[in-house]
Biopython code that builds the backbone (N, CA, C, O; Angstrom):
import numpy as np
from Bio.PDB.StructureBuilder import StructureBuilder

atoms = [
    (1, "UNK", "N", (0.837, -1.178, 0.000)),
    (1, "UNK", "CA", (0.000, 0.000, 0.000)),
    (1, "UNK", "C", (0.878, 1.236, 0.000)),
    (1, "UNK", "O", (2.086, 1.128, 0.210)),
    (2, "UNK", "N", (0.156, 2.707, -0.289)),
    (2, "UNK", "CA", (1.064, 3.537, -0.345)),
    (2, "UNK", "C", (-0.133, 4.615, -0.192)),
    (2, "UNK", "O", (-1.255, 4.656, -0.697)),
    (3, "UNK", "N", (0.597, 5.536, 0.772)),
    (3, "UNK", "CA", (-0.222, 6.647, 1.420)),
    (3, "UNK", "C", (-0.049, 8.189, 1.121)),
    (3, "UNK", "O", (0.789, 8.796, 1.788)),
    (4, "UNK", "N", (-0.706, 8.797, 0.262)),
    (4, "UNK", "CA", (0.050, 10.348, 0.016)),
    (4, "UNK", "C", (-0.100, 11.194, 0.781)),
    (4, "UNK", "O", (-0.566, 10.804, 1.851)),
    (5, "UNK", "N", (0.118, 12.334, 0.698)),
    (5, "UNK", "CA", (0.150, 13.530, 1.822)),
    (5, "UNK", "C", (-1.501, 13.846, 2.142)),
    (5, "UNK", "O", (-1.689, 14.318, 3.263)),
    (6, "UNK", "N", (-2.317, 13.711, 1.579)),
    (6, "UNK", "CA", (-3.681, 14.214, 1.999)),
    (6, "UNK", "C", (-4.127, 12.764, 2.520)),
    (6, "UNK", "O", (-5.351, 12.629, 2.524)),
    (7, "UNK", "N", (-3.463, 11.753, 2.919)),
    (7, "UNK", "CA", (-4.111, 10.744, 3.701)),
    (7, "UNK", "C", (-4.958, 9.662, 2.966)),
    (7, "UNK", "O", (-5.504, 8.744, 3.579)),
    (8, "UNK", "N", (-5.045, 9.842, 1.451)),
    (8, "UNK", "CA", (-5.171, 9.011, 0.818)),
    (8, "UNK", "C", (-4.573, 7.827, 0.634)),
    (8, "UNK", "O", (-3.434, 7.957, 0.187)),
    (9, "UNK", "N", (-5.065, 6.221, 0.890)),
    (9, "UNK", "CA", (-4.827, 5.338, 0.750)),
    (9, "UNK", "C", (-5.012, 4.339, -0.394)),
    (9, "UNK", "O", (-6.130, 3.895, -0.655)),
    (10, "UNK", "N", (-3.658, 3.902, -1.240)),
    (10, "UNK", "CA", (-3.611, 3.225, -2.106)),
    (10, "UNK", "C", (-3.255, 1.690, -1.885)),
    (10, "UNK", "O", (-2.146, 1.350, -1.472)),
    (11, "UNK", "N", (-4.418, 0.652, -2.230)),
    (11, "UNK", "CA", (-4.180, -0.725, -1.908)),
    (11, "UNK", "C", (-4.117, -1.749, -3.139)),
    (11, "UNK", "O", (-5.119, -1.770, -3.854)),
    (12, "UNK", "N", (-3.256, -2.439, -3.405)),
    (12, "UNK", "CA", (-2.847, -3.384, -4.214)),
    (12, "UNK", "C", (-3.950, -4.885, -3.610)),
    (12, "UNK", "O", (-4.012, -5.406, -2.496)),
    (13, "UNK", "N", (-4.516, -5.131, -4.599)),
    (13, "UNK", "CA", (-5.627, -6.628, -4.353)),
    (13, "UNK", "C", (-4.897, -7.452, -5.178)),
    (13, "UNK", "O", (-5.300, -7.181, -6.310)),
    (14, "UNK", "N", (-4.241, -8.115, -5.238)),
    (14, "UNK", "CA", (-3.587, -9.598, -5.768)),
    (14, "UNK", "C", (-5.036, -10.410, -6.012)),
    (14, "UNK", "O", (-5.480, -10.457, -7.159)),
    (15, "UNK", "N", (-5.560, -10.871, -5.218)),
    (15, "UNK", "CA", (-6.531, -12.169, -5.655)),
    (15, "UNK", "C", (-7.850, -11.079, -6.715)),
    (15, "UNK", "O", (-8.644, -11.588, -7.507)),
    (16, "UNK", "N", (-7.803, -10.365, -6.577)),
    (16, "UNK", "CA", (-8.891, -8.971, -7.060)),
    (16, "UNK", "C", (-8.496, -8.475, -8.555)),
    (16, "UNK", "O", (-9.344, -8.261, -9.421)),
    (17, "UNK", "N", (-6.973, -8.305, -8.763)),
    (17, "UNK", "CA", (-6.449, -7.628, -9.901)),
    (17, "UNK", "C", (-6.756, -6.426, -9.724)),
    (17, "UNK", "O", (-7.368, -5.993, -10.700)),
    (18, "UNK", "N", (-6.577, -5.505, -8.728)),
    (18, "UNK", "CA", (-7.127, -4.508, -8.826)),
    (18, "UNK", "C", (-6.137, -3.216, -7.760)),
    (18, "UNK", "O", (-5.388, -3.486, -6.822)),
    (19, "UNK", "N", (-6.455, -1.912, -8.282)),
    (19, "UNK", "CA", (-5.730, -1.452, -7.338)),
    (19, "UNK", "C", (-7.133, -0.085, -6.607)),
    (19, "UNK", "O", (-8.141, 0.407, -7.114)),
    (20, "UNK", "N", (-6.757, 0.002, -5.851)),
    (20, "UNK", "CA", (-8.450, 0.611, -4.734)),
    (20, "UNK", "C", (-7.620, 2.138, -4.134)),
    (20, "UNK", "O", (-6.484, 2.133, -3.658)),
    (21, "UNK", "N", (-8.305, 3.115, -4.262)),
    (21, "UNK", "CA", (-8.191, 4.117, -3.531)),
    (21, "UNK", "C", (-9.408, 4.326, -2.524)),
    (21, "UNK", "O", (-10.597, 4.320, -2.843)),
    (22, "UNK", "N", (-8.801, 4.542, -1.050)),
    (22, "UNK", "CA", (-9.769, 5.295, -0.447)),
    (22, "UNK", "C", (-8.929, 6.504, 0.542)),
    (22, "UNK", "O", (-7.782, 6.705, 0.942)),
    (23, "UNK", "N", (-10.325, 7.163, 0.645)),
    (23, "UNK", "CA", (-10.165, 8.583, 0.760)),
    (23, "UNK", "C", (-10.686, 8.826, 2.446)),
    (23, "UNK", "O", (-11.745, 8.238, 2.666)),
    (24, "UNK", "N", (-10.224, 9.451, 3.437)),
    (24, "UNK", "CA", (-10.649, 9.660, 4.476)),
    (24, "UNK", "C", (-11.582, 10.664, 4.667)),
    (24, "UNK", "O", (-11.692, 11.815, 4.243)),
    (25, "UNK", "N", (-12.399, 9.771, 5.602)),
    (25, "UNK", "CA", (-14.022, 10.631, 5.938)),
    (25, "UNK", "C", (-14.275, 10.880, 7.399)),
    (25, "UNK", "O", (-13.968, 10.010, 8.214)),
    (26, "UNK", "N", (-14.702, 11.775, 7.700)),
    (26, "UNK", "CA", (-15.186, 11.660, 9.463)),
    (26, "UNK", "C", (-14.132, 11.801, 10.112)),
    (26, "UNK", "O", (-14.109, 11.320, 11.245)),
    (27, "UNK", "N", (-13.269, 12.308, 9.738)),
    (27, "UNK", "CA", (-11.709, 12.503, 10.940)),
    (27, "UNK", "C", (-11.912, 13.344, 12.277)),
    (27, "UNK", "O", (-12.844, 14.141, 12.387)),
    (28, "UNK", "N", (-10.994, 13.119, 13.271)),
    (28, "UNK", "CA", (-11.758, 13.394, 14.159)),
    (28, "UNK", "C", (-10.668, 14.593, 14.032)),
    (28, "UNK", "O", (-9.523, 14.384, 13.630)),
    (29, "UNK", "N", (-11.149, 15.872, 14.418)),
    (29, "UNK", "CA", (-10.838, 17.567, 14.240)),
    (29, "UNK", "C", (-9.625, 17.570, 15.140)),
    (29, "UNK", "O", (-8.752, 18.367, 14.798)),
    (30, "UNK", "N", (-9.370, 16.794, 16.300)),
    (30, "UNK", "CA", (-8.390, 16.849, 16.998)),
    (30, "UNK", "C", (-7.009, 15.705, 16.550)),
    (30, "UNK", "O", (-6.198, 15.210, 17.332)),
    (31, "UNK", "N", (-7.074, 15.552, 15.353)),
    (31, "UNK", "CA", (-5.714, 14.630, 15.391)),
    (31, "UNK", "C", (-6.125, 13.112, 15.097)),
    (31, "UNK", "O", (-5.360, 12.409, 14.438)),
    (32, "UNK", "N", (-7.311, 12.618, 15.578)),
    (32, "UNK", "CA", (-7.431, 11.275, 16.040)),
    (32, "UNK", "C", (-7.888, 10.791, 14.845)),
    (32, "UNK", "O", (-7.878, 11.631, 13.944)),
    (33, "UNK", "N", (-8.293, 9.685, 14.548)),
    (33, "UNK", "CA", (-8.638, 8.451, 13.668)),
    (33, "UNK", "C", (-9.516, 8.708, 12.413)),
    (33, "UNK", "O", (-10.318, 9.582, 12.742)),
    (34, "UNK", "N", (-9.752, 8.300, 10.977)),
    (34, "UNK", "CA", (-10.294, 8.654, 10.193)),
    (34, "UNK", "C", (-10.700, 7.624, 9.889)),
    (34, "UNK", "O", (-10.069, 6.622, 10.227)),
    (35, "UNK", "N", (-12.137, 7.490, 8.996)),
    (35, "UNK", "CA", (-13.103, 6.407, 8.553)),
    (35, "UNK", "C", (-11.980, 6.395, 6.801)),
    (35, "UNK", "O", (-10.989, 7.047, 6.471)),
    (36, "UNK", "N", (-12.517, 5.688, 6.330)),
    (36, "UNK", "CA", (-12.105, 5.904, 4.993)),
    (36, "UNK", "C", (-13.200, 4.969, 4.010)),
    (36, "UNK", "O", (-13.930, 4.097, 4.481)),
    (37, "UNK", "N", (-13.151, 5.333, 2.609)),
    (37, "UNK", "CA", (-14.320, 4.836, 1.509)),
    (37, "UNK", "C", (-13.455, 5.106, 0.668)),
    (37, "UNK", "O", (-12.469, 5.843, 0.699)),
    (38, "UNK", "N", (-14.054, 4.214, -0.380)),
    (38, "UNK", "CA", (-13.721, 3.788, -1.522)),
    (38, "UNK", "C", (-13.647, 5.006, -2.529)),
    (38, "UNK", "O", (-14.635, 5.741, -2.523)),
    (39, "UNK", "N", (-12.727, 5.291, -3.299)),
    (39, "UNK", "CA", (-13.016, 6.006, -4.551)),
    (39, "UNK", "C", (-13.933, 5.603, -5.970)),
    (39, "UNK", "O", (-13.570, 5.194, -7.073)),
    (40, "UNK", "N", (-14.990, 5.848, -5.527)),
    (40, "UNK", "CA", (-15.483, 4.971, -7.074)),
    (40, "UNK", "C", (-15.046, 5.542, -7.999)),
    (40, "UNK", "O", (-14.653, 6.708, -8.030)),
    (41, "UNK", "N", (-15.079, 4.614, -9.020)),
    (41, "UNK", "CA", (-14.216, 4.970, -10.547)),
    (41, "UNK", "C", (-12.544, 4.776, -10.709)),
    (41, "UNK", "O", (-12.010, 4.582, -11.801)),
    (42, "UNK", "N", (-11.852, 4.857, -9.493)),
    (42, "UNK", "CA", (-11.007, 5.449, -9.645)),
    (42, "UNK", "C", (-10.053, 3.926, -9.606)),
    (42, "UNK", "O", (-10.257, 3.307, -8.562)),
    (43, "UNK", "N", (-9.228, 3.356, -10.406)),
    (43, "UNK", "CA", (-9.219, 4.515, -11.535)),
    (43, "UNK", "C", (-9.897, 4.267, -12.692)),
    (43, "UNK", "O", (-10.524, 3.227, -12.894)),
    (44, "UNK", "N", (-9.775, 5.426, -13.673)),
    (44, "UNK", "CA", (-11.209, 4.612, -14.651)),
    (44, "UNK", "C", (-10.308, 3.696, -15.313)),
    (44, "UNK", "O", (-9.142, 3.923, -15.637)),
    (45, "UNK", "N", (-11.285, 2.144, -15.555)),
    (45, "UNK", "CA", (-10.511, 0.827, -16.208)),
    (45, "UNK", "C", (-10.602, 1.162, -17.563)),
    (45, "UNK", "O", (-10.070, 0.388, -18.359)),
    (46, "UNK", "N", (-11.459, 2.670, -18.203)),
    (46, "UNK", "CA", (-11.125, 2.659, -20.183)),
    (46, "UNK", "C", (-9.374, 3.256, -20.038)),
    (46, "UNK", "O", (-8.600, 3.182, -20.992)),
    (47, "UNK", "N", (-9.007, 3.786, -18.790)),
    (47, "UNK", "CA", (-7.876, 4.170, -18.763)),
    (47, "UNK", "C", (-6.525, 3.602, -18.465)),
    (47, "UNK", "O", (-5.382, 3.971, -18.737)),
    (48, "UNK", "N", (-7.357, 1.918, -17.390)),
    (48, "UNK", "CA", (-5.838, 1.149, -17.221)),
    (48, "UNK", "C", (-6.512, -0.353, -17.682)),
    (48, "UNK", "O", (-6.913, -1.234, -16.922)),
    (49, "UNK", "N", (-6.505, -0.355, -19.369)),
    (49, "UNK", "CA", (-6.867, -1.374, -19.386)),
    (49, "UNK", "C", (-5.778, -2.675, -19.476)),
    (49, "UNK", "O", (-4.682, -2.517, -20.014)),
    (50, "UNK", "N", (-6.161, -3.885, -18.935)),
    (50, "UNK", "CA", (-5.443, -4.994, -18.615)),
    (50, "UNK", "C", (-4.693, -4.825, -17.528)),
    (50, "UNK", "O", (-3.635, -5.453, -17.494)),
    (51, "UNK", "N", (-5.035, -3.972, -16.420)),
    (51, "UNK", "CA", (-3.777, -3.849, -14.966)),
    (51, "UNK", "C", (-4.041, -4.941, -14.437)),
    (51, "UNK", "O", (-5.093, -5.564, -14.580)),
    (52, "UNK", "N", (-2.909, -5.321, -13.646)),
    (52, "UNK", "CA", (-2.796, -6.634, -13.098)),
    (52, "UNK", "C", (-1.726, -6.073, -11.969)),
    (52, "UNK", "O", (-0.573, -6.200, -12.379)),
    (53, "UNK", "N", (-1.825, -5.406, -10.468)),
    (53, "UNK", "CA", (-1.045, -4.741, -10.397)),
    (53, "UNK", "C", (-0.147, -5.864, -9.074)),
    (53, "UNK", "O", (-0.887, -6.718, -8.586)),
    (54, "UNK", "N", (0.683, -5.854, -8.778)),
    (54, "UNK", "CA", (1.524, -6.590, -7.803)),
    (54, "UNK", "C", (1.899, -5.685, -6.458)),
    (54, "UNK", "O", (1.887, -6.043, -5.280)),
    (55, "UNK", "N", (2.267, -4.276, -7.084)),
    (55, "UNK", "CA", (3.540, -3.343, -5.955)),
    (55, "UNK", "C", (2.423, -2.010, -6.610)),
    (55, "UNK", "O", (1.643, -1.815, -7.542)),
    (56, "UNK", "N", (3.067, -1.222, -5.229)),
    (56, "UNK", "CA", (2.548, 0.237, -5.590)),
    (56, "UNK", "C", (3.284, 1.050, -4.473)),
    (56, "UNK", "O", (3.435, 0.783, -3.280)),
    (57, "UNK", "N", (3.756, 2.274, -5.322)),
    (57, "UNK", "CA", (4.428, 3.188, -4.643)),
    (57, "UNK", "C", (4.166, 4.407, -5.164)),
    (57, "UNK", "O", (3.740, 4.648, -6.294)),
    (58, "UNK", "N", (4.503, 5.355, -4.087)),
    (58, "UNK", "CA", (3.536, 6.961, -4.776)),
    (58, "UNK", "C", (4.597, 8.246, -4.369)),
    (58, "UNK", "O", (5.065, 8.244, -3.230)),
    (59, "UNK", "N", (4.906, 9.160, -5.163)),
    (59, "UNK", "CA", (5.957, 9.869, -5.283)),
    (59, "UNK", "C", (4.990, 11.337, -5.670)),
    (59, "UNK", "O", (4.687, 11.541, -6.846)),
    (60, "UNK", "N", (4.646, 12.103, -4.802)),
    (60, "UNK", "CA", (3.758, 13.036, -5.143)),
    (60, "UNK", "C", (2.770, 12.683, -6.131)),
    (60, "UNK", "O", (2.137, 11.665, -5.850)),
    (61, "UNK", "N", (2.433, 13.326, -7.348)),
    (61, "UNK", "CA", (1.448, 13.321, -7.872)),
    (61, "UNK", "C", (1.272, 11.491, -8.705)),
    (61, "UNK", "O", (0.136, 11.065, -8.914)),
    (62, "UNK", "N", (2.135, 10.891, -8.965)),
    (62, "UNK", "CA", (2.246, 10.041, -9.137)),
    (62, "UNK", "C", (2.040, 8.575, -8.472)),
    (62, "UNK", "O", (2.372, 8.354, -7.308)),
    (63, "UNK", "N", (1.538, 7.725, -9.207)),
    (63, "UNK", "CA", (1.749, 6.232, -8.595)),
    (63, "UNK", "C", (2.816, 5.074, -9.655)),
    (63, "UNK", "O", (2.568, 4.731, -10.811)),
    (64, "UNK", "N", (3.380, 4.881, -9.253)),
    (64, "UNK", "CA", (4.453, 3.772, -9.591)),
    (64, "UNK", "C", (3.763, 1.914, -9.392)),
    (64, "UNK", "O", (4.237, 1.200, -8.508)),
    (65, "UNK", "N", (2.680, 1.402, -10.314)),
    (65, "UNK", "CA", (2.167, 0.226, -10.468)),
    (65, "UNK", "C", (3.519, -1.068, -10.916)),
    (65, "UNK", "O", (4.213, -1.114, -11.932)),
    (66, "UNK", "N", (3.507, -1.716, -10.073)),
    (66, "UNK", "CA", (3.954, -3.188, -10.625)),
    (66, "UNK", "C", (2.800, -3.793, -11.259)),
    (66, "UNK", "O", (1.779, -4.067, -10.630)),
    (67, "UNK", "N", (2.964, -4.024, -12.606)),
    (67, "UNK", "CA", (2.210, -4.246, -13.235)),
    (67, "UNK", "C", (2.740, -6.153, -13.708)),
    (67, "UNK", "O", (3.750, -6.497, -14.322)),
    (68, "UNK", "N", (1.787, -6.915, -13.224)),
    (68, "UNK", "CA", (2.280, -8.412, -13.543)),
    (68, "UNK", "C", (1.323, -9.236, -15.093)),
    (68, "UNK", "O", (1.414, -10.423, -15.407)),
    (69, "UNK", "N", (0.711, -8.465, -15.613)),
    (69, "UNK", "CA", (-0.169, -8.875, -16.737)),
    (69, "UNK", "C", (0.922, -9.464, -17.752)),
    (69, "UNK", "O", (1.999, -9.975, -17.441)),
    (70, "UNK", "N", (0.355, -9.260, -19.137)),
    (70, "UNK", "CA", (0.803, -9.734, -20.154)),
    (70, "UNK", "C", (2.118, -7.912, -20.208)),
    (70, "UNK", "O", (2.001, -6.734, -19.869)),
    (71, "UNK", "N", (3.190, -8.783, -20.841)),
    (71, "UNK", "CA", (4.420, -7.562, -21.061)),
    (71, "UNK", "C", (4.481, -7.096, -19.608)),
    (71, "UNK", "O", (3.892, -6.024, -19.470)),
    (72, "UNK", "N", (5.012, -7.572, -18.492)),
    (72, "UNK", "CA", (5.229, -6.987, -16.696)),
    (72, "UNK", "C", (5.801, -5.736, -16.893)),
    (72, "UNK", "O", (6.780, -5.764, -17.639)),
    (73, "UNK", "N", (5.570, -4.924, -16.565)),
    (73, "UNK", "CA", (5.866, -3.415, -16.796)),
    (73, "UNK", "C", (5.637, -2.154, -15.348)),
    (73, "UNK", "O", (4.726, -2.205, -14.522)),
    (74, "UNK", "N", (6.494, -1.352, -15.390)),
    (74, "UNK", "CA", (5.779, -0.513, -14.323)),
    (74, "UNK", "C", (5.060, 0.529, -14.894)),
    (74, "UNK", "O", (5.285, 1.171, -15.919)),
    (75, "UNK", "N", (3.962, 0.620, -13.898)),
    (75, "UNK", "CA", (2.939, 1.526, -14.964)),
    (75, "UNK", "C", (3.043, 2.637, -14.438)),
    (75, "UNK", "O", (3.311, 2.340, -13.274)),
    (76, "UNK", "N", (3.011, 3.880, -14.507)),
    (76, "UNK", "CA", (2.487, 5.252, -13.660)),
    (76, "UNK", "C", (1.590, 5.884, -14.285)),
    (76, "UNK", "O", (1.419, 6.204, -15.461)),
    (77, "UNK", "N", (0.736, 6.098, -12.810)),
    (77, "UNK", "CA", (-0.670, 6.292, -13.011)),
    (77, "UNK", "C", (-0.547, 8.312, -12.405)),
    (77, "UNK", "O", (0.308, 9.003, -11.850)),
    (78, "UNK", "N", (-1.647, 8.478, -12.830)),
    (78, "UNK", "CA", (-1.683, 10.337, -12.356)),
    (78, "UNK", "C", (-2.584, 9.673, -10.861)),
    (78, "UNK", "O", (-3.224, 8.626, -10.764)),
    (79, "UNK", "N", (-2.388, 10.462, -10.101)),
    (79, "UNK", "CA", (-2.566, 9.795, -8.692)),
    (79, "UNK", "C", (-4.329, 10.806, -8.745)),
    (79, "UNK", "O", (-5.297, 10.047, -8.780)),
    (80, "UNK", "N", (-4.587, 11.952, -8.748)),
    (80, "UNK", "CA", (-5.883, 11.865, -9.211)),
    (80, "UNK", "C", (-7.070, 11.243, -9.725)),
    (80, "UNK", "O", (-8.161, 11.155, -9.161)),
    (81, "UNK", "N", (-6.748, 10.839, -10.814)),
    (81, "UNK", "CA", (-7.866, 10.223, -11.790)),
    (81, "UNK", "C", (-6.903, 8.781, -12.011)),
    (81, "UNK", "O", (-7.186, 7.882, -12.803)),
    (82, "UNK", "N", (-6.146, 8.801, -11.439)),
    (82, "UNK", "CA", (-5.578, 7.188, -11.937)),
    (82, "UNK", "C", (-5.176, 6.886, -13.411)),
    (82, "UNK", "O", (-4.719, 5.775, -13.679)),
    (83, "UNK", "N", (-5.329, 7.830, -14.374)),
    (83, "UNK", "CA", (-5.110, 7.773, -15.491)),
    (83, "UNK", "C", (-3.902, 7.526, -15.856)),
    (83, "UNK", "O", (-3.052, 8.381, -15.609)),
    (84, "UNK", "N", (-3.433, 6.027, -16.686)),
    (84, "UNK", "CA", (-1.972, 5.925, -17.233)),
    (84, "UNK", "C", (-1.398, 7.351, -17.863)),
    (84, "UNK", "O", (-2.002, 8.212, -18.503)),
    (85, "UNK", "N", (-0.020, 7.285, -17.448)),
    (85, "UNK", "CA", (0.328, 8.273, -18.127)),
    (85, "UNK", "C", (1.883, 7.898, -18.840)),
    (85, "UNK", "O", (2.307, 8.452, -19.854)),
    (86, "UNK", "N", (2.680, 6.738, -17.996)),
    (86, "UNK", "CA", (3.423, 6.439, -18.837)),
    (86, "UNK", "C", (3.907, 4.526, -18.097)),
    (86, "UNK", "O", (3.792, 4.109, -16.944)),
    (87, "UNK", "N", (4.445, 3.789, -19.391)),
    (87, "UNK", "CA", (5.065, 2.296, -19.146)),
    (87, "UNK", "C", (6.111, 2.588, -19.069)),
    (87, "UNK", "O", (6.708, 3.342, -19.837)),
    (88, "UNK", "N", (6.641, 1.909, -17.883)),
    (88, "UNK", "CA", (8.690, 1.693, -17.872)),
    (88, "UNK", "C", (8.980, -0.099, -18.187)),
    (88, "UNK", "O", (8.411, -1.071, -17.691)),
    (89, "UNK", "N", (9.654, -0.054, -18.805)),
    (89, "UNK", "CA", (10.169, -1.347, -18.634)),
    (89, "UNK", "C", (9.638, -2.401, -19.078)),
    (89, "UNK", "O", (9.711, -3.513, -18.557)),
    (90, "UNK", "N", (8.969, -2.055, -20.251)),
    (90, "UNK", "CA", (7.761, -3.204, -20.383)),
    (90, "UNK", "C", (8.651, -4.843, -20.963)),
    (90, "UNK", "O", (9.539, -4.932, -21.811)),
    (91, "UNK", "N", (8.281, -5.484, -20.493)),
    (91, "UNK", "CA", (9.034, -7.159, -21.015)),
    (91, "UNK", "C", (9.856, -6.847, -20.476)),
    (91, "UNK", "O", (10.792, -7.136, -21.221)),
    (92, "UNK", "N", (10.556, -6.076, -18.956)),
    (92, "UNK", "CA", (11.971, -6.069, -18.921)),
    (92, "UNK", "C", (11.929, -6.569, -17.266)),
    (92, "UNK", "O", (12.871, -6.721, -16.489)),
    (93, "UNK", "N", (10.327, -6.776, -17.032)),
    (93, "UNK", "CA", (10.434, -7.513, -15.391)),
    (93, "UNK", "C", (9.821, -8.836, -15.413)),
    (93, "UNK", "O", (8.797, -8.570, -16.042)),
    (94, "UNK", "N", (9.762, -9.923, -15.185)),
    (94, "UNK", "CA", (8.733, -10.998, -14.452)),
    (94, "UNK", "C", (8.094, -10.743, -13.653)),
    (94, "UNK", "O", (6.926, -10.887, -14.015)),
    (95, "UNK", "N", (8.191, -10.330, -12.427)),
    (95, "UNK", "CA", (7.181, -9.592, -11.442)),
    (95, "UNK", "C", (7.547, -8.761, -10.143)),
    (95, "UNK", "O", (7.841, -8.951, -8.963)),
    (96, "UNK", "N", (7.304, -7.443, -11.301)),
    (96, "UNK", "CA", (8.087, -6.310, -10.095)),
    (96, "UNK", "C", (7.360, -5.957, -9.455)),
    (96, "UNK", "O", (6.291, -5.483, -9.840)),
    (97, "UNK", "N", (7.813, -6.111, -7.926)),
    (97, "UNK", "CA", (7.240, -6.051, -6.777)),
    (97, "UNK", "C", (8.403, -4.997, -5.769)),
    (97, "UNK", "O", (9.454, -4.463, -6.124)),
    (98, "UNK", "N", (7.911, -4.988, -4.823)),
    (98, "UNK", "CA", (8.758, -3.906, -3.865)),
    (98, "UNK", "C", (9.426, -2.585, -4.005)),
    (98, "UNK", "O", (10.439, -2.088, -3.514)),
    (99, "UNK", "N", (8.463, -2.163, -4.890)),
    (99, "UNK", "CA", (8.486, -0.698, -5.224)),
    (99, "UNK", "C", (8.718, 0.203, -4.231)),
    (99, "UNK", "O", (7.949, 0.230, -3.270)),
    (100, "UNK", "N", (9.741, 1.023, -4.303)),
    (100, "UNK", "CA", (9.560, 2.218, -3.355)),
    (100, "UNK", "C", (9.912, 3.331, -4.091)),
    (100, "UNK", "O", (10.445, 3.368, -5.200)),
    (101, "UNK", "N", (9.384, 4.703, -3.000)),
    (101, "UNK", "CA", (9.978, 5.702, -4.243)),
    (101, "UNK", "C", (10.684, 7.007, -2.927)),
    (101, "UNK", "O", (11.266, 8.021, -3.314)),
]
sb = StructureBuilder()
sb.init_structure("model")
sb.init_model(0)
sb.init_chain("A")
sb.init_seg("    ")
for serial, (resi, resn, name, xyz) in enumerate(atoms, 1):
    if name == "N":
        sb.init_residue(resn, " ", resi, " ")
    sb.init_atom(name, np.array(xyz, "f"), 0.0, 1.0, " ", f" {name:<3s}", serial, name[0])
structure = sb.get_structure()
């Protein structure tokens, strides 16, 4: 998983194929604990089609996908809308995992 500065949470589903944003709700005004929900849509799948994601790491506006599908590739996604924006490495991993950034 990988957490950006506004407390947004990014989760990698292996058995799911999927990668899930949720967003914190109901925080408590003093510091303490936040609910969190799902981003629907996000990200849109006309935009990451065939993700298969393994690893995820997030570098400001960006997300860094281990991508394990057909051609293993790292994907980066716009951390907003989730929208691909560019492939690294495509055919050049088996299954990159342990992303950090």
């Amino acid at each position: 998983l990988a957490v950006s500065q506004d407390g947004d949470v990014f989760v990698v589903e292996l058995g799911n194929r999927r990668l899930q944003r949720f967003a914190p709700v109901d925080c408590d005004p003093e510091g303490g604990a936040c609910a969190y929900q799902p981003v629907a849509g996000w990200p849109a799948l006309e935009d990451t089609p065939g993700l298969d994601p393994l690893s995820v790491a997030l570098d400001g506006e960006r997300l860094y996908v281990g991508h394990q599908g057909d051609r293993p590739s790292i994907w980066v996604l716009e951390q907003a809308s989730g929208r691909l924006e560019a492939v690294l490495g495509e055919g050049a991993f088996e299954r990159p995992h342990g992303l950090f950034v």
